[in-house]
N, C-alpha and C positions, 0 to 999 in steps of 0.2 A: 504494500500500500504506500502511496506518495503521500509525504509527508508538506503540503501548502504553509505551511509557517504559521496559518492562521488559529487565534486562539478564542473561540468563541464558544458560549454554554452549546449551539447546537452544533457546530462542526466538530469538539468534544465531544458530543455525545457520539457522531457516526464514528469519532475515531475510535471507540471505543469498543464497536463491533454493535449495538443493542438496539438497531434502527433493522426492522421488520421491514420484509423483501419491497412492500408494496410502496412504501414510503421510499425506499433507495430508491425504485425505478420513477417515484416522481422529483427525488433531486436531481438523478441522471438525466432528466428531460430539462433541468433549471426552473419547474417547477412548484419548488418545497421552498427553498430561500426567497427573501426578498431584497436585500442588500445586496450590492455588484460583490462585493469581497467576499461573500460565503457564499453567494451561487459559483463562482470559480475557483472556491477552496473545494467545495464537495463534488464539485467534476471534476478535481485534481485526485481525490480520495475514490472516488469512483469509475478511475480511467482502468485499474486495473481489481476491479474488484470477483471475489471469485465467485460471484453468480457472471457465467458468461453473457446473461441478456442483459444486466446491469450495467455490465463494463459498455456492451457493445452502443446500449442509450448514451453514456457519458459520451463513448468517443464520437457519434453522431453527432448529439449536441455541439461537443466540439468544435466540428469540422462546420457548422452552420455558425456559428458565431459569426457577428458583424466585427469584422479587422479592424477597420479605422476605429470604432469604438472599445474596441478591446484593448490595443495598441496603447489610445490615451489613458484609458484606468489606469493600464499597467504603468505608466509614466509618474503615478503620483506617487508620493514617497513615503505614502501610510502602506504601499502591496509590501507582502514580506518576499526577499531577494527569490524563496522557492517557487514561489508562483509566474515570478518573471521569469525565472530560469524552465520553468515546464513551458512555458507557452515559447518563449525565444526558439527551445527547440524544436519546436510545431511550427514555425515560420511566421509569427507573432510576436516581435521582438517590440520592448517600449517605445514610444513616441512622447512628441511633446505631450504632458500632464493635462489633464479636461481640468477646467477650474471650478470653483467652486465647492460645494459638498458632495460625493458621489452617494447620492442615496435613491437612486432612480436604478432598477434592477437593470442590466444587458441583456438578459434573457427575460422577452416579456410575461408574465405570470399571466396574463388575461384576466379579465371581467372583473365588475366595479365590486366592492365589497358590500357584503348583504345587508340587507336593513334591519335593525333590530330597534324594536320601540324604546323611546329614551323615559319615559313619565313614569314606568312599570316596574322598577327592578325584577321582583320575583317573577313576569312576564317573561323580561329580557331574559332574564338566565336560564331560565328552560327554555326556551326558544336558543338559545348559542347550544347550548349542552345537545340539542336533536338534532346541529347542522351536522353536514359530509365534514371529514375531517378537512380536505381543503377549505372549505369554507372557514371555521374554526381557524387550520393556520393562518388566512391569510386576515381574519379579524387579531389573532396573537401580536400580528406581525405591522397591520396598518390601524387596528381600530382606535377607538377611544380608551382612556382608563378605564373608565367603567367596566367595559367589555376585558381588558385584560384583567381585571381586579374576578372576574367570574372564570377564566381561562386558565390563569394559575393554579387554580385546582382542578383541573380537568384530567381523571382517571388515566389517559392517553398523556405519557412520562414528555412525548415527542410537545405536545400541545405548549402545555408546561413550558420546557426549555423555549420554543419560541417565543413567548413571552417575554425570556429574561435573555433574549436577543433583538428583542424589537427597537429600532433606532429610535420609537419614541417615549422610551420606558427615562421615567426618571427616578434620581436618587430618594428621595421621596416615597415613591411607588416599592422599591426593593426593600426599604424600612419599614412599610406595612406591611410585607408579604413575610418579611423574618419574623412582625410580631404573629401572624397566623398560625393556630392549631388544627386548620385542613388543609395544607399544603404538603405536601408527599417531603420524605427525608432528604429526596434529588436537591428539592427545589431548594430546602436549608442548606444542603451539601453547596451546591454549586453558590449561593449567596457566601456561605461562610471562606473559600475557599478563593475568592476575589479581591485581588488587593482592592482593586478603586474601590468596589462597595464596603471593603473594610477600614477602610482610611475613617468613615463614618461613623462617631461614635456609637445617634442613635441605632444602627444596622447591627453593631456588636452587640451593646447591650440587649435587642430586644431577642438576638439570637442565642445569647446566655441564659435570658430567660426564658427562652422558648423551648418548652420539656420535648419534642421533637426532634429537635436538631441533635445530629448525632454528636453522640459523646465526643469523640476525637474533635469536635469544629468546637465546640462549648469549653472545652479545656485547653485548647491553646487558645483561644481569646480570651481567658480568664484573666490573666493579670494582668489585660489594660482595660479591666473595667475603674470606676473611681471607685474611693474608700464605702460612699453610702452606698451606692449599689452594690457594691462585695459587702455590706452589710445585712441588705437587703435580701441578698441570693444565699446569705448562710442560714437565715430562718425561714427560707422558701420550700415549702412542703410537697409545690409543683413540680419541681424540677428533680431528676434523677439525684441518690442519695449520695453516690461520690463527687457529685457536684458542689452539690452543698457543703459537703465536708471541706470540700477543696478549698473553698469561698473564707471557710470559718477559718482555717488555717492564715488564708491570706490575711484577714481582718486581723489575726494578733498578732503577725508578722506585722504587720502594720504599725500597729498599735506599741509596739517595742523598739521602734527605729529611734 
């Protein structure tokens, strides 16, 4: 498997192997992504993948790409060197940089995204929860908060993760979602495991305190939570018991400097 340089919750996640056939053959169509840097990470990931009709969609895809527009992506200096270097080799070498923000996909995804009543929540959210998974990704990936604040917990791991790659997801948004007790362990894992969303305090604390988040993520952001919240989380009855334990130690550790 080619390794595209790119490091993002759902390019992760296919690197990982955990992305079901159906799904592969619609990122090898360009598809699944909606960002220019992950629909040409996951045809990179998929140029040799070992379902043969997979690989063969990626390399079709490929070979239909529009050059002049592919050419300038690759010119801008956020592509990682791997992906200019697989395409150079394909006869698709960089060009001058396109300006601006590239947030307008290469590969067109088609059709406008579905309508979901805004007045209604409990309406809305059954109604997202009954669409086609496309559908569903591409509200993950364009809709509104609202619509993603219902999608982040969506049974389908895949849904989920584009979510917390949608270019309109803010810091904010990722700070609710840590404090959530229905969002799968993925979603806390991949939150915890983010430098930028950890830079944030509120996003650490609410993920310390959130009895979901796997042990491993809760325990190394333990000692940069402040003195009241490690006071906080040692008489918290929520939270897994080594946790706490852990918290009480820090507070007299503290308390002894």
């Amino acid at each position: 498997m080619s390794d595209p340089g790119v490091r993002t919750p759902l390019v992760d996640f296919f690197r990982r192997g955990e992305v079901a056939r159906d799904a592969r053959l619609l990122a090898a169509q360009g598809a699944l992504a909606t960002r220019p840097l992950e629909q040409l990470a996951l045809l990179v990931l998929l140029f040799d993948d070992a379902d043969a009709e997979v690989a063969a969609m990626a390399r079709q895809t490929i070979a239909a790409l529009p050059v002049d527009q592919v050419s300038a992506f690759l010119g801008r200096s956020d592509v990682p060197g791997e992906i200019r270097d697989f395409f150079n080799a394909r006869g698709i070498p960089a060009g001058p940089p396109m300006p601006g923000e590239a947030i307008e996909p290469i590969v067109e995804t088609g059709g406008e995204l579905p309508e979901v009543p805004a007045d209604d929540q409990n309406e809305a959210s059954t109604l997202i929860s009954a669409m086609p998974i496309m559908a569903r990704l591409k509200l993950a990936s364009k809709g509104t908060r609202e619509q993603r604040a219902v999608l982040i917990r969506d049974p389908n791991k895949l849904i989920a993760i584009a979510v917390l790659s949608s270019p309109k997801l803010s810091e904010s948004e990722v700070e609710a979602f840590a404090r959530m007790g229905n969002v799968s362990e993925e979603v806390l894992r991949i939150i915890g495991t983010n430098r930028g969303w950890t830079k944030n305090y509120g996003v650490i604390a609410a993920l310390v305190r959130n009895p979901k988040t796997p042990p491993g993520i809760s325990m190394n952001l333990l000692a940069r939570l402040n003195d009241r919240d490690l006071k906080m989380l040692s008489i918290d009855r929520n939270v897994p018991e080594g946790l706490r334990l852990a918290a009480r130690k820090y507070v007299v550790k503290n308390l002894n400097r």
